[in-house]
N, C-alpha and C positions, 0 to 999 in steps of 0.2 A: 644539321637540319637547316634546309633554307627552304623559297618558295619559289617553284618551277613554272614559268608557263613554257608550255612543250606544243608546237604545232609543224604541220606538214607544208610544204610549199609541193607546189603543182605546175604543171607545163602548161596550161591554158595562157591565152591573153586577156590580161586582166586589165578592166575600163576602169578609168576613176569612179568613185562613186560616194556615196554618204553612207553612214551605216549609224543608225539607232539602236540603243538597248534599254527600255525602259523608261523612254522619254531624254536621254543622254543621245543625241548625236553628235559625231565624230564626220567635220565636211572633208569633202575632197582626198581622201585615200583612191592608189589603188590597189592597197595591198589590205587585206580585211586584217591582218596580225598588227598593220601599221591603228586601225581602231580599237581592238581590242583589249592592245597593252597599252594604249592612252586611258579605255575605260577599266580593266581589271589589275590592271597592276603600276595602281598612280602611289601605291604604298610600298614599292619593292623598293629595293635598296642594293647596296654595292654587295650585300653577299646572299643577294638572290640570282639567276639565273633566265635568261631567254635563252629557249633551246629550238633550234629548226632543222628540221629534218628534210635531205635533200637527196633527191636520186640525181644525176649525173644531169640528166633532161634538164631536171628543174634547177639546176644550179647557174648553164648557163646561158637559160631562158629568160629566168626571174631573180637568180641569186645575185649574181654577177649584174653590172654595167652590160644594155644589149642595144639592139635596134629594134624599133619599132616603126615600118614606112620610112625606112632609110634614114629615122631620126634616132639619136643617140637618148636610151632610155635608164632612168636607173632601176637597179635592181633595189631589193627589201633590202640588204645588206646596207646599200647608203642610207636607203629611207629611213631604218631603224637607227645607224649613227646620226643622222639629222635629228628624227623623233627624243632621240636619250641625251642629247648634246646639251641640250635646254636645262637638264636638270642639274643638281651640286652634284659635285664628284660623290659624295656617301648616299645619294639616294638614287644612282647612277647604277642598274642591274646589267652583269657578263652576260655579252651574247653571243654563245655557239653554235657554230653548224654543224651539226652531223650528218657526212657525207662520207662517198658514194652510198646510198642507200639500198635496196635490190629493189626494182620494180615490181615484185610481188607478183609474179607470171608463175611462180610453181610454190608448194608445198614448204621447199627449201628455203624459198625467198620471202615466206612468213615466217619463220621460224627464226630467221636473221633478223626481222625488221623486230619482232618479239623482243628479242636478243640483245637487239640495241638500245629498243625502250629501258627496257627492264636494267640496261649499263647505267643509262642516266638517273633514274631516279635511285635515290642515298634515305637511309635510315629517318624518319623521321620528316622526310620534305612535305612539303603542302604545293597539292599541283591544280595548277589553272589548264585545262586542254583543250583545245582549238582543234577540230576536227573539220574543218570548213572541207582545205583542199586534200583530205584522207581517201586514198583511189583504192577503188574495189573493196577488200574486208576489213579497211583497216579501224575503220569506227567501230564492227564489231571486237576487234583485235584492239584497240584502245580499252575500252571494257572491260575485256578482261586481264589484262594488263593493269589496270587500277585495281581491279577486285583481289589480281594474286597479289601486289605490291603493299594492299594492305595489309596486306597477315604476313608476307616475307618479311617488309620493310615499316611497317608501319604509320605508311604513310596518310596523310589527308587529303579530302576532293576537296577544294576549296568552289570549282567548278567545272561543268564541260558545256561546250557552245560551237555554234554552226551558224557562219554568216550565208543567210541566203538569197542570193544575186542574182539567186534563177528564179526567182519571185517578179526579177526587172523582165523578163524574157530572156531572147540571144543576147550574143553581143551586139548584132545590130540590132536590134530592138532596146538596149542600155543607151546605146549612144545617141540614138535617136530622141532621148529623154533630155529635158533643159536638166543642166546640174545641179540646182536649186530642188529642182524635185524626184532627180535620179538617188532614190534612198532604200536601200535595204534592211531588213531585219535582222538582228542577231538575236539566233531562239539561245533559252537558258536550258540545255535538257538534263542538267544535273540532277532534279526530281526523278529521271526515272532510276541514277542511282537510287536514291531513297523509295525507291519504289523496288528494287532488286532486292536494296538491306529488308525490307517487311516482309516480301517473298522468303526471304532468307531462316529472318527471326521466327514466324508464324510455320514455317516447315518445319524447322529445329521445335519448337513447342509441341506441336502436332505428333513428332516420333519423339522426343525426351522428355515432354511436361516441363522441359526448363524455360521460364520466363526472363531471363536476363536481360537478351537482346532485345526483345520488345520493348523491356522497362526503360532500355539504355535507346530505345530510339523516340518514345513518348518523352522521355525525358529533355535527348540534344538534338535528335533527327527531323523535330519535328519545328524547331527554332529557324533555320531557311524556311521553313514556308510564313510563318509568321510576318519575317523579314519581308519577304518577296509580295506578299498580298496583305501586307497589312495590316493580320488579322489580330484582332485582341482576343487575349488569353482564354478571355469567355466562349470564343467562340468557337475552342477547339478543346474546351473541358470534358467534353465526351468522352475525349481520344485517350487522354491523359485517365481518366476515371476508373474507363473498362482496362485500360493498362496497369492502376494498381489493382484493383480489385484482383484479376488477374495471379499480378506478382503475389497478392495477399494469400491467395488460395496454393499457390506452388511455394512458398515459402513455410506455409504452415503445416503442408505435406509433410516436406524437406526437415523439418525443425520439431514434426510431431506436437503441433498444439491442437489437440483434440476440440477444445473447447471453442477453439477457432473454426474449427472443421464443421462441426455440428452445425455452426450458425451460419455457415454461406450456403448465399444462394445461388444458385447458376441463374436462374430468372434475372438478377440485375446486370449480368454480361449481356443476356439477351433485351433486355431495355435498351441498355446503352449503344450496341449494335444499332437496333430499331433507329436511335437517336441521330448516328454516324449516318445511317443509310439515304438522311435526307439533305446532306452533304451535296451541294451543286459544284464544290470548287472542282475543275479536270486533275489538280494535282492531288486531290484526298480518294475522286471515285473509285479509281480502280483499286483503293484499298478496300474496297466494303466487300467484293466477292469473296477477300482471303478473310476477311475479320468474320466472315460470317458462318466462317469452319470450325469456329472457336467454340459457340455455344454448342454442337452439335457434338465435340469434344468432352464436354463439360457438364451434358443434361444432366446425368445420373444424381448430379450433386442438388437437385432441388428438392429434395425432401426436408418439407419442414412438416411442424405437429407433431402428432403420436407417434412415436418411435425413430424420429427422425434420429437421435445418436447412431442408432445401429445400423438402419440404413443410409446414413450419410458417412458412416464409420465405415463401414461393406465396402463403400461405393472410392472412399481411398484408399482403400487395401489394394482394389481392384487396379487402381491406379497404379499403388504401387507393385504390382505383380507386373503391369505391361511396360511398366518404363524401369525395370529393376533395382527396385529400391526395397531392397531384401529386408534390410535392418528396421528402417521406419513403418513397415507393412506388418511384421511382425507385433513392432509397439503399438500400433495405431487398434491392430484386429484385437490385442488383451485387452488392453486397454476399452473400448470400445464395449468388447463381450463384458467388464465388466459393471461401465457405465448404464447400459441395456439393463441389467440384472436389480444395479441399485435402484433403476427410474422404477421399476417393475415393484419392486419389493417395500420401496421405504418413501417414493415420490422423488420428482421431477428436483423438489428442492433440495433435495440431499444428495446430489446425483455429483460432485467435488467435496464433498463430504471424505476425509480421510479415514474417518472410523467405520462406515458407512462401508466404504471401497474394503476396508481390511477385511472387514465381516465376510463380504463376497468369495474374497481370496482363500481366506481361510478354510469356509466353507468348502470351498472347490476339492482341494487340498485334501479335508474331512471324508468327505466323499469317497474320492478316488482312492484311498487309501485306506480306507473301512478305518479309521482310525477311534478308538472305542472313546465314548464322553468321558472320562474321569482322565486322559489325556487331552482333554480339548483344551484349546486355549484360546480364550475369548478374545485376547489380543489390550488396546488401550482405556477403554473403561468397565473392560471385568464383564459385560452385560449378558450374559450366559444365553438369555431367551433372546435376546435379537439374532444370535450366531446358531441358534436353535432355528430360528426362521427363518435365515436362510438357508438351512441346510435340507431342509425338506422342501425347498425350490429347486433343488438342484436334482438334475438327472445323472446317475452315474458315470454311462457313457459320454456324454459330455464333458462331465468334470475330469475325465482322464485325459479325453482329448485339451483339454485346458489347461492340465498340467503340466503332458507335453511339450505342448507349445509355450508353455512359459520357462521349460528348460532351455528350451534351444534359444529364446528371447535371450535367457541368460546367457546361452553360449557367447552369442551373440554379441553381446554388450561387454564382454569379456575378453572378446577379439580372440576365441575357440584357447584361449592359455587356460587348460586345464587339465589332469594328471592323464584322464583316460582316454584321451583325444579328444577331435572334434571334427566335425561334419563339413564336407565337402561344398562350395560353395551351388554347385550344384542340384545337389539332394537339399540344401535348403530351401531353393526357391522350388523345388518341388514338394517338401513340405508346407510352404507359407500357402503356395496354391491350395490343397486337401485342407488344411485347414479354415481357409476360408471359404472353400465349399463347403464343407461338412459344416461351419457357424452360419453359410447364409440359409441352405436345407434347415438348420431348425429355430433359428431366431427370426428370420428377416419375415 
C-alpha cells in the first residue's frame, strides 16, 4: 500500500504561472503538477509514488529537455527532480513515467489508457489525481477507474483536482498578466466523488432497504467536508441524525425488534430532511433531492396511537416481502398478529407481557384445532378464564391461518431440517405474501 499522485501531461505550451488552493499558493510554476505535489503531497515519502502519464507528443514537448522561441526549456521531468531534490532521501517519493500512452482517437485507445491506469494502481494505495491536462474522456475515464479500483483494489481518494489556467484566458492573454498577479485556481472536485458514493448508498437503500453505506458515509464521508469548510459538528448533526435514525429502523427490521418497530416514526426522517433542505453549503445541496426519496420510502411507517403495533407491524412485513427478507417477515407478521390481539384483549400495558402473549398463542392453537377444554392448557399461571377469553376473540379462520403460518416460522427458524421436508424458498415468499394479505384484510 502506498500513496499515488497520478496525473496526465499534455502537448500545449505551458506559461509560468502561480496556482492557489485554498489560500496556499505555489509562485512561478509552469507545470501545474510542479504546484500540486508541493501542496498535496508534502507528506509523501520514499515509498510513495509520482506517477505521469505521457503520450509520445507530450513527452517530447513537456517531458523531455525542449525549446521554447529557440530557447532551451526544461521539461517536468527536471522540474520534478529539482522540486523532490530539496527533500531528505526517506521523504524523497519515485517518479514514473508511463509512456507511450495511445492518444485516445478510438475506442481501443481508451481501453489501453484504462488498462494502464488500472496497471498502476496496487492493493490498498491511497491516490491524489490531477486531471488538469486529461484530453477528451479521460476525466470521465479517471472516475471510473477510481470507482472500479475501489472494489477491485481497495483503494482510497485521498483527492481529485483541476488547475484552471483558462480562468487567465489564452496563452497570450496569461503572459500579458504581470506574474505577481498571473494566478490560477486549483478546484477540489473530490466532493462530487462523495457525491457519487450518496448516489450510490441512497440507490442501494431505495432497492434493498440496506442502510450500511449511508451509515458508513454520515459516519467518515462526511469528515472532508467538515475539514474543507470548517464546519462544526453541530452544524451538520442533521445529516448524521436522519442517518441513524435510518440505520435504526433497518436494523430493527433485519434483527426483528418489534418493539423498536412499533415506536418509529417515519415523521422524524422527514423533519430532519426538512432540516437538511435549508443547507446553503454547494457541497451538501445536491444531496437534498436524493435524501428526500427516503421519506417517501419510508411513510407507511408513521403510524402512531390506536393500533399502531399492527399497522406499523403490516407496514414491515410489507418491507420485508419487497426487499426479501422471508425469515424476519414471517417473525415480524406472528409476532405482530399477536401483539394486536394482546393490546385488544388485556390493554396496551400488557402488550410484552409473556403470559399475556402465551394466552394468545395458545388460544390460536385451541381454536384451529377444535381442541376440547378438559385438554386445554392454560400454560404458566394456570388462569383458565383468561385463556377462556381469549378464545372466544378468536375467529377460526384466522386461527388456522395463524397456525399455518407459525409452522412454516418454524420451518423456518429450523433451516427446513425436518423428517417430512421443507418448502421451497419460493412458495415461502409466496406464502409470507397471502399471509399478510389475509392479516391486513382483517386486522388493519
Amino acid at each position: 500500500m502506498a500513496r499515488k499522485f497520478l496525473s496526465f501531461l499534455g502537448t500545449g505550451r505551458y506559461v509560468v504561472c502561480n496556482y492557489r488552493f485554498q489560500g496556499e499558493t505555489v509562485n512561478n510554476v509552469r507545470y501545474v503538477q510542479e504546484a500540486m505535489i508541493d501542496i498535496y503531497c508534502k507528506d509523501f515519502n520514499s515509498t510513495d509514488e509520482i506517477v505521469i502519464f505521457l503520450t509520445d507528443n507530450a513527452k517530447k514537448k513537456n517531458w523531455d529537455m525542449h525549446t521554447i522561441d529557440n530557447q532551451e526549456a526544461e521539461g517536468l521531468e527536471s522540474r520534478l527532480d529539482t522540486l523532490l531534490s530539496r527533500r531528505e532521501a526517506e521523504n524523497r517519493p519515485k517518479v514514473r513515467s508511463i509512456h507511450p500512452l495511445p492518444e485516445g482517437a478510438s475506442e481501443d485507445d481508451i481501453w489501453q489508457i484504462f488498462q494502464s491506469i488500472v496497471n498502476i494502481i496496487e492493493d490498498g494505495d491511497q491516490i491524489v489525481f490531477d486531471i488538469t491536462h486529461a484530453f477528451r474522456s479521460i476525466p470521465m475515464l479517471a472516475l471510473i477507474v477510481l470507482n472500479y479500483s475501489r472494489v477491485m483494489k481497495d483503494v482510497g481518494i485521498e483527492g481529485i483536482y483541476y488547475g484552471a489556467f483558462e480562468t487567465l484566458g489564452s496563452v497570450l492573454d496569461a503572459q500579458q498578466i504581470p506574474i505577481e498577479k498571473r494566478t490560477a485556481e486549483i478546484f477540489d472536485l473530490t466532493p462530487f466523488i462523495n457525491l457519487m458514493d450518496w448516489t450510490s448508498a441512497i440507490e442501494n437503500f431505495l432497492s434493498s432497504g440496506d442502510t450500511s453505506k449511508i451509515q458508513k458515509l454520515s459516519d467518515q464521508g462526511i469528515r472532508p467536508i467538515m475539514k474543507k469548510y470548517q464546519r462544526s459538528s453541530e452544524q451538520i448533526t442533521n445529516l448524521r441524525k436522519f442517518s441513524h435514525e435510518l440505520n435504526h429502523l433497518s436494523q430493527s427490521i433485519h434483527s426483528c425488534r418489534c418493539p423498536d418497530i412499533y415506536n418509529f416514526d417515519s415523521r422524524k426522517i422527514q423533519n430532519l430532511v426538512d432540516a437538511c433542505r435549508n443547507e446553503q453549503e454547494p457541497i451538501l445541496k445536491p444531496l437534498i433531492p436524493l435524501l428526500e426519496k427516503i421519506p417517501q420510502k419510508i411513510e407507511s411507517f408513521s403510524h402512531q396511537g390506536q393500533d399502531n403495533e399492527i399497522k406499523t407491524g403490516l407496514a414491515a412485513v410489507k418491507w420485508c416481502i419487497d426487499h426479501n427478507l422471508i425469515q424476519q417477515g414471517f417473525t415480524i407478521l406472528q409476532e405482530s398478529i399477536v401483539s394486536s390481539l394482546v393490546v385488544k384483549l388485556f390493554g396496551k400495558n400488557e402488550i410484552y407481557s409473556l403470559v399475556k402473549r402465551n394466552y394468545i398463542s395458545k388460544s390460536m392453537i385451541i381454536v384451529a384445532g377444535n381442541i376440547p377444554e378438559e385438554e386445554w392448557d392454560p400454560g404458566y399461571d394456570g388462569n383458565i378464564e383468561e385463556l377462556k377469553k381469549a378464545i372466544h376473540l378468536i375467529d377460526k379462520g384466522f386461527a388456522i391461518e395463524y397456525r399455518d403460518l407459525s409452522l412454516l416460522r418454524n420451518d423456518i427458524n429450523h433451516g427446513g431440517c425436518k423428517a417430512d421436508g421443507f418448502m421451497e424458498p419460493k412458495k415461502l415468499k409466496k406464502k409470507l405474501i397471502h399471509y399478510y394479505s389475509y392479516t391486513l384484510n382483517i386486522l388493519s
